[in-house]
PDB file as gemmi writes it, atoms N, CA and C in Angstrom:
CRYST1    1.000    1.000    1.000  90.00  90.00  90.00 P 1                      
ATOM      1  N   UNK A   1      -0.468 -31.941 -11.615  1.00  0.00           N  
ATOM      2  CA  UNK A   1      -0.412 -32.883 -10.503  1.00  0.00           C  
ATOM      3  C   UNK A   1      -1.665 -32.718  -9.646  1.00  0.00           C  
ATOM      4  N   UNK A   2      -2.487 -34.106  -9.439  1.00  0.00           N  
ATOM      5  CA  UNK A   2      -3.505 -33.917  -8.769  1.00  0.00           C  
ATOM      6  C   UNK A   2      -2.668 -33.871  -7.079  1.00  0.00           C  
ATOM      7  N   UNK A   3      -3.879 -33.239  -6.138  1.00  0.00           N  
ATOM      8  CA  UNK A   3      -4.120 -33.576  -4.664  1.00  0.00           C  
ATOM      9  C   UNK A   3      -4.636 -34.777  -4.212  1.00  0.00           C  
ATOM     10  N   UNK A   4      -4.345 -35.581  -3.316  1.00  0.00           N  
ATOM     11  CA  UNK A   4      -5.032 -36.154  -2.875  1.00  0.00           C  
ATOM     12  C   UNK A   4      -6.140 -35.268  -2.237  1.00  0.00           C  
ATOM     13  N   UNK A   5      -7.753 -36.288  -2.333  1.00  0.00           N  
ATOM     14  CA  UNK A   5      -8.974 -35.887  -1.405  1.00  0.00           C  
ATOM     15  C   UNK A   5      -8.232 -36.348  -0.250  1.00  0.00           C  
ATOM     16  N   UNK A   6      -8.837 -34.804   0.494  1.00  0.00           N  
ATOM     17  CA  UNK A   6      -8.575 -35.271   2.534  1.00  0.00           C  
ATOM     18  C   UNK A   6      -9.478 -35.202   3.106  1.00  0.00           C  
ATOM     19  N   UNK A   7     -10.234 -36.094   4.667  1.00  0.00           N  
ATOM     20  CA  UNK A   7     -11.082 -35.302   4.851  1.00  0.00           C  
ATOM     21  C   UNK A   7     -10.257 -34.461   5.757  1.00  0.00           C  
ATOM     22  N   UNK A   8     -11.809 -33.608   6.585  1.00  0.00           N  
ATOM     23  CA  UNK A   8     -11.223 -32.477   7.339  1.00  0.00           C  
ATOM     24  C   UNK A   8     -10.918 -33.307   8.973  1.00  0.00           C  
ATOM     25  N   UNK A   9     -10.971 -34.623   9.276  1.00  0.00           N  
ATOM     26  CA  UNK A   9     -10.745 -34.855  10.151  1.00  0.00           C  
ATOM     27  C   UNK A   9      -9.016 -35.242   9.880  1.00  0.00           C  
ATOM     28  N   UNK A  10      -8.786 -35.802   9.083  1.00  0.00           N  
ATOM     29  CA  UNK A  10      -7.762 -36.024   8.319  1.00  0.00           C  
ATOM     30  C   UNK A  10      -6.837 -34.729   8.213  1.00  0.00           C  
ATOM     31  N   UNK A  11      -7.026 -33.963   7.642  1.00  0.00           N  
ATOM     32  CA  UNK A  11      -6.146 -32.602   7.995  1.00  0.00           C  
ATOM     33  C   UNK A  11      -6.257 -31.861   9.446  1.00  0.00           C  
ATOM     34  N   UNK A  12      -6.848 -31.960   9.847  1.00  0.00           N  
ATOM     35  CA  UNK A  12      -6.792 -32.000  11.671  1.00  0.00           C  
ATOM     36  C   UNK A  12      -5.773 -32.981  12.162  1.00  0.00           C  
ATOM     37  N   UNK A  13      -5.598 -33.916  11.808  1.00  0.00           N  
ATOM     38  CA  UNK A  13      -4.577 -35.153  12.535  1.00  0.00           C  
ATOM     39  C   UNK A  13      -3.319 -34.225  11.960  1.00  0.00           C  
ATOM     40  N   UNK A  14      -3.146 -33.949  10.658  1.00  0.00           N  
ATOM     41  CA  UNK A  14      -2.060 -33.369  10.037  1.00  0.00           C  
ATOM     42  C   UNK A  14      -1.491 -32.375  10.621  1.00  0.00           C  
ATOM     43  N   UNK A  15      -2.254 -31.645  10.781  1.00  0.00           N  
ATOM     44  CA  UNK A  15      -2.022 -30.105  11.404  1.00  0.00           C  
ATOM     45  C   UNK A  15      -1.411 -30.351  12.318  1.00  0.00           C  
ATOM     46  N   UNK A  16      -1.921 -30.821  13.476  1.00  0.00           N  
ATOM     47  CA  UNK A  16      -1.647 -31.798  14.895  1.00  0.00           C  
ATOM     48  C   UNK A  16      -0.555 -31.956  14.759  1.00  0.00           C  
ATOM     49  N   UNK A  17      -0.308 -33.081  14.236  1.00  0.00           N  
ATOM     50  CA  UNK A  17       1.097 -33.843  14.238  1.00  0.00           C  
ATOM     51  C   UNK A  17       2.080 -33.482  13.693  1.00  0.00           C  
ATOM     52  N   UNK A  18       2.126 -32.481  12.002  1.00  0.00           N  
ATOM     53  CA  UNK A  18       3.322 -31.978  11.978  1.00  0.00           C  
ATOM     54  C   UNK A  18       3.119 -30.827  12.070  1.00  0.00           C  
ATOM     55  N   UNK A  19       2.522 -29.537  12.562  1.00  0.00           N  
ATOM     56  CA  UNK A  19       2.759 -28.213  12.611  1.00  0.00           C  
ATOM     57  C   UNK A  19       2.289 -27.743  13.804  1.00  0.00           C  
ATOM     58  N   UNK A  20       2.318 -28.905  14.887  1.00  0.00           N  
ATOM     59  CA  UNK A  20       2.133 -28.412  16.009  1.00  0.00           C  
ATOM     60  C   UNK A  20       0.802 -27.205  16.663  1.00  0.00           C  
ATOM     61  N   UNK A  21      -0.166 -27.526  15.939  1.00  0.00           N  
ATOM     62  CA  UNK A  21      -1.433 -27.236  16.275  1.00  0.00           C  
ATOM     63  C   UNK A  21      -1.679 -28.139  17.716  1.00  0.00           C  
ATOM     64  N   UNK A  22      -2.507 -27.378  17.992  1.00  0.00           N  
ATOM     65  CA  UNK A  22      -3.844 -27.916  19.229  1.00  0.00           C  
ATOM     66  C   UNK A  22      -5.070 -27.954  19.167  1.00  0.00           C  
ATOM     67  N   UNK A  23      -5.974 -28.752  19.285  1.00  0.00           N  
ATOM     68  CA  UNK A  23      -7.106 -28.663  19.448  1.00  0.00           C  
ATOM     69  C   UNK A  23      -7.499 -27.679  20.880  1.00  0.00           C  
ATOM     70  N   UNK A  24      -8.207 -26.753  20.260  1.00  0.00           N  
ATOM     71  CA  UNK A  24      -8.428 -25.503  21.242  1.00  0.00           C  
ATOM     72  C   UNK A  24      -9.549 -25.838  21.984  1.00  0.00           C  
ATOM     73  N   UNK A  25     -10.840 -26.203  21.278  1.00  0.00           N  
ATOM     74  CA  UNK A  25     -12.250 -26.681  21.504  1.00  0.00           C  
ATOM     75  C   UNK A  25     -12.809 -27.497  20.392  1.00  0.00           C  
ATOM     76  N   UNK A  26     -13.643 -28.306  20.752  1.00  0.00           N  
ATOM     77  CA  UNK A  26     -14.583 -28.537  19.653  1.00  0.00           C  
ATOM     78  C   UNK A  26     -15.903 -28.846  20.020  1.00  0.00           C  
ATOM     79  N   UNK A  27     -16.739 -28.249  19.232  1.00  0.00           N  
ATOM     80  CA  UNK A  27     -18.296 -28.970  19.696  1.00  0.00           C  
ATOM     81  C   UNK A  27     -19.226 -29.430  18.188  1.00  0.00           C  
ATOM     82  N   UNK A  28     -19.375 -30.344  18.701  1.00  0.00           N  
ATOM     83  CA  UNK A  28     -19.740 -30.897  17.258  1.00  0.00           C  
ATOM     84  C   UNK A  28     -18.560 -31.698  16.370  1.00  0.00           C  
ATOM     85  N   UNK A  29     -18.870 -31.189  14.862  1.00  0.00           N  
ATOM     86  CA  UNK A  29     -17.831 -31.183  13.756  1.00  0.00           C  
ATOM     87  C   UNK A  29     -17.258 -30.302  13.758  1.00  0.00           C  
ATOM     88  N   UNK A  30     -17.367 -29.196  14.347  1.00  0.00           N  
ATOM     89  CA  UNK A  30     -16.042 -27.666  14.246  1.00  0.00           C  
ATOM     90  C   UNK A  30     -15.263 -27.682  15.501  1.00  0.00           C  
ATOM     91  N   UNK A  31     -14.322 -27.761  14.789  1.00  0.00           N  
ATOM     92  CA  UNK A  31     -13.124 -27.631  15.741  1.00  0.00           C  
ATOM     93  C   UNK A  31     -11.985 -26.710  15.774  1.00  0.00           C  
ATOM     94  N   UNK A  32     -11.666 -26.341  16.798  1.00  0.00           N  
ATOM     95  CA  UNK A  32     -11.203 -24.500  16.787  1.00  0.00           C  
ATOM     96  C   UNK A  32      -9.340 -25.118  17.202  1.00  0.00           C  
ATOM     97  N   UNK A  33      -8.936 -24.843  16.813  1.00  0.00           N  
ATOM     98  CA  UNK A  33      -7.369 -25.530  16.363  1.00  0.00           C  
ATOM     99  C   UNK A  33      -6.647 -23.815  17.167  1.00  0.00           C  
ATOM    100  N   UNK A  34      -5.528 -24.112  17.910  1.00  0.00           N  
ATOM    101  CA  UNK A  34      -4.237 -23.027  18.716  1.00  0.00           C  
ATOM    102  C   UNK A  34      -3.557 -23.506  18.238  1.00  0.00           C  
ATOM    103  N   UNK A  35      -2.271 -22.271  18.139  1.00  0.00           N  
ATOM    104  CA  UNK A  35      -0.938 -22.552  18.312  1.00  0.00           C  
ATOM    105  C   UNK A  35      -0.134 -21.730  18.901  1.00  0.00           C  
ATOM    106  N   UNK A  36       0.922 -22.395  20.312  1.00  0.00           N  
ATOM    107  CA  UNK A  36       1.626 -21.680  21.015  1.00  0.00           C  
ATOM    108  C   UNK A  36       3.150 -21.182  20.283  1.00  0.00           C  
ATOM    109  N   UNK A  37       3.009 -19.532  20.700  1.00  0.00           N  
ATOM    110  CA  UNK A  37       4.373 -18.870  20.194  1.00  0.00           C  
ATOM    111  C   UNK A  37       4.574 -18.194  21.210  1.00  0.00           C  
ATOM    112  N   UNK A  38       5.759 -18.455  21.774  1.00  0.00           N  
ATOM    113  CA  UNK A  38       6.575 -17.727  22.913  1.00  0.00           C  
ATOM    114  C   UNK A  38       5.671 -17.144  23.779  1.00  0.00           C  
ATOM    115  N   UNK A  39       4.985 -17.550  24.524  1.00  0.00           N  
ATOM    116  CA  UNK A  39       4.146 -17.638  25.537  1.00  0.00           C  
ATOM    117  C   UNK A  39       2.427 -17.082  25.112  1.00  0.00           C  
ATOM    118  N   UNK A  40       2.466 -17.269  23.919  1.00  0.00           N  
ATOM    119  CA  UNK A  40       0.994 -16.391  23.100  1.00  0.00           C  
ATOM    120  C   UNK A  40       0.134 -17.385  22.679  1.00  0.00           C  
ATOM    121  N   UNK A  41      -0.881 -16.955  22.640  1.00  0.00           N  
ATOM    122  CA  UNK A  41      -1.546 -18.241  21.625  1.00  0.00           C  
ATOM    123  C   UNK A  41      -1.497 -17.646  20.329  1.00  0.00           C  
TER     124      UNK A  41                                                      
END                                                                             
């Protein structure tokens, strides 16, 4: 079974939306992705 090609802005939306990531910072094209656990990053 193939994968679909993603881009990486594309798995950023993903992340985001179902696993509850954050965009932490970004400058440029790199972007530094959080995630909150019981008061932690």
């Amino acid at each position: 079974m193939k994968l679909p090609r993603l881009s990486g802005q594309e798995i950023v939306k993903i992340l985001v939306k179902e696993f509850g990531f954050e965009i932490s910072r970004q400058r440029g094209s790199h972007v530094v992705l959080g995630k909150w656990r019981k008061g932690k990053r």
